[in-house]
N, C-alpha and C positions, 0 to 999 in steps of 0.2 A: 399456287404460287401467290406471296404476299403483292399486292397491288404497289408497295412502292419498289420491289424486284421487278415486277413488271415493268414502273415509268422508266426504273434505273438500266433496263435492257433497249427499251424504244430510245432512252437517250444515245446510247451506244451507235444503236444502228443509223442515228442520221452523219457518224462517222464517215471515210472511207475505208477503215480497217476494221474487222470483226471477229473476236476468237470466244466461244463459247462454251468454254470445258468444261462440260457438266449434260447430264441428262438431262434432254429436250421432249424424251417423253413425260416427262413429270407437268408438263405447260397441260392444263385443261385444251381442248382443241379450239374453244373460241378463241380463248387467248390467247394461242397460237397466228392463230387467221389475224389479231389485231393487230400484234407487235410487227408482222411483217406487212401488214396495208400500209405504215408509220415508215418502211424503208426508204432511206436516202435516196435517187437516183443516182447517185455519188460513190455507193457502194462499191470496191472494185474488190477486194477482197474476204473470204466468209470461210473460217474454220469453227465446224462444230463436233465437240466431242464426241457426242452421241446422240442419234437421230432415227428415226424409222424410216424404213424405205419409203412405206406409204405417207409418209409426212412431207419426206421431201417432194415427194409427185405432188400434193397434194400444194405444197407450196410454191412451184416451178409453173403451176396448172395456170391456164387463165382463170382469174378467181373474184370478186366481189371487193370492190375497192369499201374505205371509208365513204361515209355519206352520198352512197351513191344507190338507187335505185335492184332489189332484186336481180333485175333484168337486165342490168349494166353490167357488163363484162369488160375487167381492165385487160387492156391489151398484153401487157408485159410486166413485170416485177424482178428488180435485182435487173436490169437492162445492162447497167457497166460492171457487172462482173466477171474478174479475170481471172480471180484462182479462187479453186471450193476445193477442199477437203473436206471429207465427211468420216467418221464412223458411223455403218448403220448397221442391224440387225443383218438385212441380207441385201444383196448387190443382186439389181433384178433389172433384164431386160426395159421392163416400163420405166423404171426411174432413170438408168440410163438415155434411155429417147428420151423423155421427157426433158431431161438438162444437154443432151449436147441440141437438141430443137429448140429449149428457147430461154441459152444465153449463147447469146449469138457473138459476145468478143473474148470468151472463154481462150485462157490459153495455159492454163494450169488446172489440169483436174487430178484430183489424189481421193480413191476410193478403198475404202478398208472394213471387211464385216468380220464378223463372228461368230457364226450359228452355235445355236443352242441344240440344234436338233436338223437331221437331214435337209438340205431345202426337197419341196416342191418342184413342180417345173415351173407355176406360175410365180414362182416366189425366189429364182434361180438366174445365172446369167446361162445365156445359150448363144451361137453362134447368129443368131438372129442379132441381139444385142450387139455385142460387136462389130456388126456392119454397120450401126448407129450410129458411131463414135465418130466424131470430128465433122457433124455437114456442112459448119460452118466451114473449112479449111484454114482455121486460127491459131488450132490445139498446136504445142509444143512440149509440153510434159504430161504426161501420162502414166499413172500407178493406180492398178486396180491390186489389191490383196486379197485374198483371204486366213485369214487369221485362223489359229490350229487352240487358241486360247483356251475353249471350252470345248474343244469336238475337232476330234482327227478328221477332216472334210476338205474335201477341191473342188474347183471346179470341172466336175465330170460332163457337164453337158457341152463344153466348146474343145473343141479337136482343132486340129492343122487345118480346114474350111474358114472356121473364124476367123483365126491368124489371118490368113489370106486376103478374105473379105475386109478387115479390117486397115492391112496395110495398105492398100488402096489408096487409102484417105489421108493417109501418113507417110507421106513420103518425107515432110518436112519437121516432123518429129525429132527432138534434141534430147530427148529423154523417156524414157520408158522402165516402167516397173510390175514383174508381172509374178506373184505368187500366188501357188496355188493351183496351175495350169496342168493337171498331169496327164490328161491325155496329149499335149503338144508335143509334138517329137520333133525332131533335128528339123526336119520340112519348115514348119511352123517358124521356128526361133530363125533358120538361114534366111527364111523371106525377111524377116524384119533386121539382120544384118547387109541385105543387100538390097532394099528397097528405102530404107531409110539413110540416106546419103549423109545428113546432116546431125546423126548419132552418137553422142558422147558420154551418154548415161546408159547402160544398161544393169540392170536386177532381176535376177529372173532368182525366186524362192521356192523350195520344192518342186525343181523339175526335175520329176521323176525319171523324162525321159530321155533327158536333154544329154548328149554324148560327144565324144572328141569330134564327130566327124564336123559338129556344126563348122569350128574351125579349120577346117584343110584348109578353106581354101579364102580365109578371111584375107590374106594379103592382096585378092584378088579386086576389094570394094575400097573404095576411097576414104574409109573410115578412119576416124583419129579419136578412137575413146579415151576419155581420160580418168572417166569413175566406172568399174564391174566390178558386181558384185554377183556372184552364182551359190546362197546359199544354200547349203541340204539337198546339193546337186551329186548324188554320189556315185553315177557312175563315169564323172568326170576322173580325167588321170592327169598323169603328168603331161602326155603329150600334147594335154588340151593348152597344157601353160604353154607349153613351148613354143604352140602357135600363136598363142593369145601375146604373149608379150612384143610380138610386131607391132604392139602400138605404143611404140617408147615414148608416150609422152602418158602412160599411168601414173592418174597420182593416186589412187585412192583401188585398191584388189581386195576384196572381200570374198574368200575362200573356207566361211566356216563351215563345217559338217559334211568338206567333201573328202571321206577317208578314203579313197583310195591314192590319196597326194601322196608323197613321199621328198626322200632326199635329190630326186633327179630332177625335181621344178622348181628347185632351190638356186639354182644356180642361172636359170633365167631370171628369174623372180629377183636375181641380184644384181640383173645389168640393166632392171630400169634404175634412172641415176632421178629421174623425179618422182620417184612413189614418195606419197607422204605417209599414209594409211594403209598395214598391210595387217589382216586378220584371217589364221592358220588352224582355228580350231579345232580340235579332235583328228587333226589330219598325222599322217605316219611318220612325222619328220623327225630325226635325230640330233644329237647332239656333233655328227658326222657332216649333217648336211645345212645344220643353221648357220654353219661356219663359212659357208659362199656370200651370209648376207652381213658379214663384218666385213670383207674384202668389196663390196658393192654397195649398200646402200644405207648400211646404218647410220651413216654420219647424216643421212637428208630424214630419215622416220619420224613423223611425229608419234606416231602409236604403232604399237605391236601388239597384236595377242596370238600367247599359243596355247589358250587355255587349252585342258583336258589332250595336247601332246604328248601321251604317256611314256614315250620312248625319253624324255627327257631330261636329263639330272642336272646337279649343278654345277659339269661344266660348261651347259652352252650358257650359263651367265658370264663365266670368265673366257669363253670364247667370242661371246659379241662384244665386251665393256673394255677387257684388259688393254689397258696400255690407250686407250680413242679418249677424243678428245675434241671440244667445239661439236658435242652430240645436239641434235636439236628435240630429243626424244624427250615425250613428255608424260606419255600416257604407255604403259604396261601392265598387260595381263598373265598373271603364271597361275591361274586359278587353275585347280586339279589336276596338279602334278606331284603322284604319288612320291618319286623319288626325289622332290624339291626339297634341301633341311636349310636348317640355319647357318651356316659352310655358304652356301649360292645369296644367302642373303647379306654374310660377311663382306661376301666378292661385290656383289651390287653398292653396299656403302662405301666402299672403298673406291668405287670408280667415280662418286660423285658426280652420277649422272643425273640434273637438276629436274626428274620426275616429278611430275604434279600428281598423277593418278597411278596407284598402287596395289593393284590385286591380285591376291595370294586365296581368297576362302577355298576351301576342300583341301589345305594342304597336310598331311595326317604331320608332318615332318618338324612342320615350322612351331616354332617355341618362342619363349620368351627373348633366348638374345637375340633372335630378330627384333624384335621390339625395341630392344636395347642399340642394338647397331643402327636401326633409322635416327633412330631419337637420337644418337651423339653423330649421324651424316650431317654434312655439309655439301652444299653443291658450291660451285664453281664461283656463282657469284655472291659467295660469304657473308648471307644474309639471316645467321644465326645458324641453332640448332633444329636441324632438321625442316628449314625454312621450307623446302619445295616443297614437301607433301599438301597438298589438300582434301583428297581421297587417299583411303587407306581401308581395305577391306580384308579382314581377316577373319570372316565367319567359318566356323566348325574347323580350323586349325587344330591338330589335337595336342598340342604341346601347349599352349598358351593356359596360362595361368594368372590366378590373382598379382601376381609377381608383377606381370605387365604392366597392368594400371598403372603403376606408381610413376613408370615410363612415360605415360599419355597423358600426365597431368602438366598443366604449366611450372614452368615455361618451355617446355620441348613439344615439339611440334607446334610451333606462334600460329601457321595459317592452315591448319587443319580444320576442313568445316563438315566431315563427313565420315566417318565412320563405323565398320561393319563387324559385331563381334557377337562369341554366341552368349545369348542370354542366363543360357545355364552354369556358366562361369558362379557368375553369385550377381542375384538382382539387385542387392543393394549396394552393388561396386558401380555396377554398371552407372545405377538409379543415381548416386552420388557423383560418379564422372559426369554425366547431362547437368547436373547443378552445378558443380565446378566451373565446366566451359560451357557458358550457355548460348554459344554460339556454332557450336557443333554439336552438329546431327548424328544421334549415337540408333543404329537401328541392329537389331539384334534378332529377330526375326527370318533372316537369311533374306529379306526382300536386296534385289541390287539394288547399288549407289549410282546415282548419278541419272545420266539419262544414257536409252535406248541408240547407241551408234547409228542402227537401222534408219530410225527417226532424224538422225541428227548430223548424219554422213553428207549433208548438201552445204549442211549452213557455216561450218567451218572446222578445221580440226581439233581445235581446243574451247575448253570452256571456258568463263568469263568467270570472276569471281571478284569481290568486293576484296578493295585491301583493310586491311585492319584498321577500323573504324577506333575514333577515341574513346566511344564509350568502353569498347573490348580491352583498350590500350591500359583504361582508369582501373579494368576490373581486375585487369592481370598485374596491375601494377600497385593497386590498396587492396586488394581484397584477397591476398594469397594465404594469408592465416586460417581467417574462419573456413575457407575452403579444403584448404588441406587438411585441416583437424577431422572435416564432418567426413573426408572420404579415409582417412584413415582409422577411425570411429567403426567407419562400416569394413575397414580389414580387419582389424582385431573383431570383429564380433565375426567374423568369417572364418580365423583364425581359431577362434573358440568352437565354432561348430565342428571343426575340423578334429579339433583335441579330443 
């Protein structure tokens, strides 16, 4: 790393805030040991993208201050730190001791690996570790993951023991996140529903084992969740909602990849009256049973997805939209819904419902007049053509054609900053739409828009986005000529390849 990348990170850290998205093994390891001798005591918070296990141990460790002798051992490093997030290679018993021993006012810890290859046992979290967690008694949120990124893996060495040993220490726990866990069975998860009083975040991701019974008898704990999220939990069922929703004050239900859902948790799932956030993925629900959540709770949603609900066509769009009104929905996913056409997308602009976030990619159905129908919507508060959209993703659509473009040029769609199409359409349509608006993010790649719910499910429902800035205003407003010529330059030469 260049030396003044280096002064420019030690200046950082005599901050109180620290976010360092990037890989941290690329620091030679002297200069690792330097930047962090140069830390604030002031420090209270530290997100690093990516980090190695043994780096962090190696940086939590008592360690060899600046200008001080061999044989001087600094007591403590990073003292006032309250919330670490890390990505690291493996989530290991030793780095866990290591950090809940000695940051001692810790009350936010979020841990997320990703193996590349089996762990180890030494290289692994085990129910040893576990019993680690919180000595201080400070800890309040807690997310360990493990990530399926590169390597289908969990954590196989911590069972229903751990859980146990762990709850212990946690009673005063406000938040917890636990993917990856697949030996933990009902046992496990009920201890931390009923030892943990003070609980209103729960995430449990890939629990394999994780079943209705946990909830029988939830009405029984003095609990008041108001964010669960159980994805790729699949031998959950309906009965699990039926229990779960005794906590009528959910705002936030995260239910992707549990298919055995259906239309009969629909209809609890419709008498919370404060869900903001409700996510149905791949789950067995119909166009029968989405009909409980227009009678319940569609007028409070901020976001819906039912991505990959194949049972779906297009009338549960004109079952939820027809005829509602003062909707506060902003963000919707219909991504891979075979039976989705341009008919459900008719219905959707008609309802002018003021969506900012719009996903449709996998839809074989969806065509050009969709395109067509955003681009001439208007939402409610009449602030042009097609003004709400800001995300719009329509990767491998199979209907969409060069036809569209001409749709997603200015002026249609004014605050669009992001969107998702496929590449092979024609690269210099695409190439030529990125120069036209060069304030929208055109990705074509099939990579998603936006950011990670998962990631982003605590900090608010909706995204932030810049209003339309004067420079965009001058470009849209002088410069519409030479734009339009060069992207229709590259239709006719698209046109010709076609002849």
């Amino acid at each position: 790393m260049a030396e003044f990348e280096f002064q420019a990170i030690s200046q950082q850290i005599q901050q109180g805030e620290l976010n360092l998205m990037f890989d941290l093994s690329l620091f030679l390891r002297h200069n690792f040991a330097r930047v962090w001798a140069l830390a604030s005591k002031k420090l209270t918070s530290l997100e690093i993208g990516y980090i190695s296990s043994v780096m962090v141990t190696e940086l939590l460790s008592p360690n060899v201050g600046p200008h001080q002798y061999p044989n001087q051992i600094r007591p403590s490093i990073l003292p006032a730190i309250q919330k670490l997030s890390l990505a690291v290679d493996y989530i290991t018993d030793t780095m866990v001791g290591t950090i809940s021993k000695g940051l001692a006012l810790l009350t936010h810890l979020e841990l997320r690996d990703a193996p590349l290859i089996e762990p180890r046992v030494t290289f692994d979290l085990t129910n040893s570790g576990l019993q680690q967690i919180n000595q201080h008694g400070r800890l309040k949120h807690l997310s360990l993951v493990r990530s399926q990124e590169f390597l289908s893996t969990y954590f196989k060495r911590v069972n229903d023991l751990g859980i146990l040993l762990m709850a212990d220490k946690c009673a005063n726990m406000e938040s917890i996140c636990l993917g990856g866990f697949c030996r933990v069975t009902d046992t496990g998860f009920k201890t931390i529903l009923h030892s943990c009083s003070s609980l209103y975040k729960l995430k449990v991701c890939h629990g394999s084992q994780l079943t209705d019974l946990v909830f029988h008898d939830i009405a029984a704990t003095s609990l008041s969740l108001t964010h669960v999220s159980f994805r790729w939990c699949n031998l959950l069922t309906n009965h699990a909602i039926k229990s779960l929703v005794r906590n009528t004050r959910l705002k936030v239900l995260d239910l992707r990849g549990c298919k055995n859902l259906g239309d009969e948790a629909l209809p609890a799932i419709g008498s919370l009256c404060e869900l903001k956030m409700l996510q149905l993925d791949n789950s067995d629900i119909s166009d029968v049973g989405i009909a409980y959540l227009r009678h319940g709770i569609i007028s409070s949603l901020v976001s819906l997805s039912v991505r990959g609900c194949k049972k779906l066509t297009d009338k549960c769009i004109s079952v939820l939209f027809d005829g509602s009104s003062k909707l506060e929905l902003q963000e919707l996913d219909l991504s891979n819904l075979p039976n989705l056409s341009d008919n459900g997308v008719l219905a959707l602009a008609k309802s002018r419902v003021p969506i900012s976030e719009l996903r449709m990619r996998q839809c074989p159905l969806i065509g050009d007049t969709s395109i067509m129908a955003l681009a001439s919507m208007q939402a409610d508060d009449d602030r042009g053509h097609g003004s709400s959209l800001r995300l719009l993703d329509l990767y491998n659509c199979g209907g969409i054609t060069q036809l569209s473009f001409r749709w997603l040029k200015k002026p249609y769609f004014p605050r669009l900053r992001w969107l998702g199409v496929t590449g092979s359409v024609n690269r210099d349509i695409v190439d030529a739409l990125a120069r036209n608006r060069p304030f929208l993010h055109v990705a074509c790649h099939g990579e998603e828009l936006g950011t990670d719910p998962w990631n982003n499910i605590d900090s608010s429902y909706m995204h932030d986005y810049e209003e339309l800035d004067e420079l965009e205003q001058w470009l849209q407003e002088g410069e519409w000529e030479s734009d339009d010529e060069e992207m229709e330059d590259a239709e006719d030469d698209a046109d010709v390849v076609v002849e």
